[in-house]
C-alpha positions in Angstrom: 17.2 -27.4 18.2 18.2 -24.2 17.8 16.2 -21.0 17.3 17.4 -20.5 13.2 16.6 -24.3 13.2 13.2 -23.7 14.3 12.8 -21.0 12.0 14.3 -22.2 8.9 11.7 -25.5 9.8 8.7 -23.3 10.1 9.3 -21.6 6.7 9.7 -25.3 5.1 6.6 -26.4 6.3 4.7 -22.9 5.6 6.0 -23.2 2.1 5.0 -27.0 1.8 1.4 -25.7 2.6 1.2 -23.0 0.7 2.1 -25.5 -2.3 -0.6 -28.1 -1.3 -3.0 -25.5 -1.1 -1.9 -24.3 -4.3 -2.0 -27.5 -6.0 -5.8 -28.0 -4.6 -7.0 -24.9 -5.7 -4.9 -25.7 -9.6 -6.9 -28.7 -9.6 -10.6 -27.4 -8.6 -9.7 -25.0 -11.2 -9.3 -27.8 -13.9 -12.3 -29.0 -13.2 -13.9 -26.0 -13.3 -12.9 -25.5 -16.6 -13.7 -29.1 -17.5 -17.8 -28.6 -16.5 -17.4 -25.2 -17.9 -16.5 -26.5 -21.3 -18.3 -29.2 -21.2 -21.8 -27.4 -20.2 -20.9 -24.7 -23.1 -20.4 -27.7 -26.0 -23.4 -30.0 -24.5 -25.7 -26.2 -24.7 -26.8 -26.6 -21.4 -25.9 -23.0 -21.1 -28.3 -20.6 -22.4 -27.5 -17.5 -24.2 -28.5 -15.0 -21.9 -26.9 -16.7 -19.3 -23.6 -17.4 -21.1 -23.4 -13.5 -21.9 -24.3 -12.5 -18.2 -21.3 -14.9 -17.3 -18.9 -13.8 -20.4 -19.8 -10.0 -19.1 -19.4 -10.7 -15.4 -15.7 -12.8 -15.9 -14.9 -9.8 -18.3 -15.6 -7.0 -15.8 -13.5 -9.2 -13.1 -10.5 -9.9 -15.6 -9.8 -6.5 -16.2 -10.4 -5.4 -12.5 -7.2 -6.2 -10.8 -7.8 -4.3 -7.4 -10.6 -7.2 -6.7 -8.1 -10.0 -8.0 -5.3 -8.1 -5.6 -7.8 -8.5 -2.6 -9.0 -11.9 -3.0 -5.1 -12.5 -3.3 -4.3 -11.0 0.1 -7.6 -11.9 1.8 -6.4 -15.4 0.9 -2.6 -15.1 1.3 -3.2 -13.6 5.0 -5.1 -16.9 5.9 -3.0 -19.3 4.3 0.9 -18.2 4.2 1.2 -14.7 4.7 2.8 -12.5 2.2 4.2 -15.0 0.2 1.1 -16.9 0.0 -0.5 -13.8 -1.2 2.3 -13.7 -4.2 1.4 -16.9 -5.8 -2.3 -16.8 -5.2 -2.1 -13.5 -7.1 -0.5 -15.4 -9.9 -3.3 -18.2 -9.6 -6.0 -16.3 -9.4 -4.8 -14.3 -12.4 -4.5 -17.3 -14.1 -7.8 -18.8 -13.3 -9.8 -15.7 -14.4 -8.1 -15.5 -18.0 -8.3 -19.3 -18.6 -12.0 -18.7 -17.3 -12.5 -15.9 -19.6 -11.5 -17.2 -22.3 -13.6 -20.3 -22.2 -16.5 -17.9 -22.4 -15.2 -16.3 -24.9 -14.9 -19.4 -27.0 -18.5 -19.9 -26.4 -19.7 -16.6 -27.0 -17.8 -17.1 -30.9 -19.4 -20.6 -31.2 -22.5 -19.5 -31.1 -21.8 -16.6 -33.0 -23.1 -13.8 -30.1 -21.6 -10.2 -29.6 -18.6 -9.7 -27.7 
């Protein structure tokens, strides 16, 4: 094989892990949200601890230099700057979806935002 060979098959199987890797870490965060909800409906949670949680995902949603590191901590281990692109995007993702199911608790139980 030649070199551009080499290369073009080292970029298709970089890519193919960064998307398995992806899909993983899309799926754990389904099921995070699915015992999320679930422990907020079933009132497992307490209120103080549903506010300390609600406050803690609000100060990380809205702080995007720590979603921009844990994007290229994790994009340096696991596909380089590309990698660090679409674990920006996921990460950005999980924390909203993640705030927001806090958020629906916090108005089901009629606490303050």
């Amino acid at each position: 094989m030649s070199n551009a060979q080499q290369f073009l098959m080292f970029i298709g199987i970089m890519s193919c892990i960064i998307l398995i890797f992806c899909s993983f870490i899309y799926l754990l965060m389904k099921l995070y949200m699915f015992v999320v909800k679930s422990t907020i409906k079933n009132s497992k949670l307490t209120d103080e601890r549903l506010t300390k949680m609600y406050n803690n995902m609000k100060v990380s949603k809205d702080n995007k230099s720590k979603l921009i590191i844990l994007a290229i901590v994790t994009g340096i281990f696991c596909g380089g700057v590309f990698g660090g692109i679409f674990y920006y995007f996921l990460y950005k993702k999980i924390f909203s979806n993640t705030y927001e199911l806090y958020k629906q608790g916090m108005i089901e139980r009629n606490l303050p935002l």
